[in-house]
N, C-alpha and C positions, 0 to 999 in steps of 0.2 A: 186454344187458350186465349185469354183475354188481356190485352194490354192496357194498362192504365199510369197514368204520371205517379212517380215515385212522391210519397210522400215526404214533408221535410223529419217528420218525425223517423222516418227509416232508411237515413240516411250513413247510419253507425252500421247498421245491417249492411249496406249496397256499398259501403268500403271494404266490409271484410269479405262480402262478395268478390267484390274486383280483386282484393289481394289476393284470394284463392285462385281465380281467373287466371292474373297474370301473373302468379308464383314464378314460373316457369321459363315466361314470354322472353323472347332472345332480348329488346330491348332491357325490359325489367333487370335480367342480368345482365347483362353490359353497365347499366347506370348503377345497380346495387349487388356488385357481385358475391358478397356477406349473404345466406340466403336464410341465417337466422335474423339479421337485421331488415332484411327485405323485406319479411312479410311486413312484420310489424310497421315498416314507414309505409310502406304500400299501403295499409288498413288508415294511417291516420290520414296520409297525403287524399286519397280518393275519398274517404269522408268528405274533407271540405272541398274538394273538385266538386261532391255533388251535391253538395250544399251551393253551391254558387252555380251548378248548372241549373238548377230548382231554379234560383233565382231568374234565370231567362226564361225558364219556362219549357225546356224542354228535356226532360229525364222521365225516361218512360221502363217501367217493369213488366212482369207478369203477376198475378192471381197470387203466388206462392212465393216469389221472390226468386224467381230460378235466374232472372237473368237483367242486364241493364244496360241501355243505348242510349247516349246523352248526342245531342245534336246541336250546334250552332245556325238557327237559323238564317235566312237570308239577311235580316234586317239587324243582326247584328255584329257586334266589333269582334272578328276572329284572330286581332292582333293580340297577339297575347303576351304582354310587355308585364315591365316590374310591377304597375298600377294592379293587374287584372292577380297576379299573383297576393297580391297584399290586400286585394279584395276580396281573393278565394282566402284569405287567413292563414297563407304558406308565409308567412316572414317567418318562422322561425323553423325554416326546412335547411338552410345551412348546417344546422345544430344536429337535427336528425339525422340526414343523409351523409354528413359526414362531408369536410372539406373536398375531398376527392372525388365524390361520388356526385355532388351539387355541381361540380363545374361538366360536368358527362352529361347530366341533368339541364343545364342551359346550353351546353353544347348541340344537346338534340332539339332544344326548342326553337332554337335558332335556325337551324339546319329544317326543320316545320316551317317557320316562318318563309325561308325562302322561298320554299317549296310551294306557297300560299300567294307569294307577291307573284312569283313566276308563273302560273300553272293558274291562275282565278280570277276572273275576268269578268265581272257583271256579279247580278245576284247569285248565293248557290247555297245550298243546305249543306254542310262539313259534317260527317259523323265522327266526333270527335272520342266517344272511345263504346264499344261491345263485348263486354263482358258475361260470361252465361258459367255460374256455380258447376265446379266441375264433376256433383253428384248430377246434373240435368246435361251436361254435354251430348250431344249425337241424339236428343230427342227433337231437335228442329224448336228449341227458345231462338236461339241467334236468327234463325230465317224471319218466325213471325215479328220478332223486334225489328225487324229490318224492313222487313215488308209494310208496317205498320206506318210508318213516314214518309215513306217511299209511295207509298200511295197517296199523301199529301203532294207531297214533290210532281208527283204526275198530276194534279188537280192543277196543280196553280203555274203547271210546264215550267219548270226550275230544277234546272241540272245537280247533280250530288256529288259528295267528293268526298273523297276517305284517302286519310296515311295509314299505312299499316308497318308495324316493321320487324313481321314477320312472316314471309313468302310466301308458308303455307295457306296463309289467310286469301290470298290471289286469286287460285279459281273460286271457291266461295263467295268473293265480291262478283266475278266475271260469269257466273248463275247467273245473276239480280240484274245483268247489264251495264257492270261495271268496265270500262275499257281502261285496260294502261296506258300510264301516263310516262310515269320515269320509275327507274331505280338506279339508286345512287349510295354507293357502299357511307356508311356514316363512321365505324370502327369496330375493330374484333367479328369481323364475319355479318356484325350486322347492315341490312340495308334497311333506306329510306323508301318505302316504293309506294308511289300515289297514281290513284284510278278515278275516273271520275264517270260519272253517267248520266247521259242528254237528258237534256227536258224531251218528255213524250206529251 
């Protein structure tokens, strides 16, 4: 299958993609336990996540739209503060997610953040979220999305790094040559657990 950069025009698409995705994802329900509310902000929130990852430049699909790997390159800010939220067009995610469910919501980005300052050390590629339509799951979208930068990454020998915070996801990264890093319970069962992978 052929990977190519997401366009901005199909971006309304690759939110309700991810919503479908992460319907489920132990995270997703921990921050929006409502799971009729969930899809719904899930589909608006990942819209403009990938409208602003467009913007850096790296949101990459397939042919058919089966699936979506957004990356923070080396060269740029993977602080991801009030600024970068108000840039992606989230100022009015309080109102959606619901008081409760918005501070779970900074709770875990912070708990990211650490994770970031602790554990990243020089340049490194972050795959910041993988998401694959769960009519195309188990056909191998998520590898070749994965593969597809990861082959950059070994060009220019610049290490990778992914949060996941859902465990299953583990051997999957530890395929590709992902080593663990930490896991660190965050709440309700779920964990924060980051892997990273050498520059080859």
């Amino acid at each position: 299958m052929r990977i190519i950069p997401l366009r901005p025009d199909q971006t309304q698409a690759a939110g309700d993609l991810l919503a479908q995705a992460f319907a489920d994802d132990p995270l997703t329900v921990y921050t929006i336990p409502d799971p009729l509310r969930r899809r719904r902000v899930l589909a608006w929130a990942h819209t403009r996540w990938c409208a602003f990852l467009i913007s850096i430049g790296h949101l990459f699909t397939t042919d058919n739209l089966e699936g979506i790997a957004g990356w923070f390159p080396p060269d740029s800010d993977h602080d991801i503060g009030l600024w970068t939220f108000m840039r992606a067009g989230l100022a009015t995610a309080p109102l959606r997610f619901g008081l409760r469910n918005v501070r779970r919501v900074l709770r875990t980005n912070a708990d990211v953040q650490r994770h970031y300052r602790k554990e990243i050390a020089g340049p490194h590629w972050i795959l910041d979220v993988l998401g694959v339509d769960p009519r195309y799951q188990g056909r191998g979208v998520a590898s070749a999305l994965l593969e597809h930068t990861l082959a950059q990454t070994d060009q220019a020998h610049v290490p990778s790094y992914v949060i996941t915070h859902n465990l299953h996801n583990v051997a999957f990264y530890e395929r590709f040559g992902f080593q663990l890093l930490s896991s660190t319970p965050l709440g309700e069962g779920v964990f924060t657990t980051s892997l990273r992978r050498p520059a080859r």
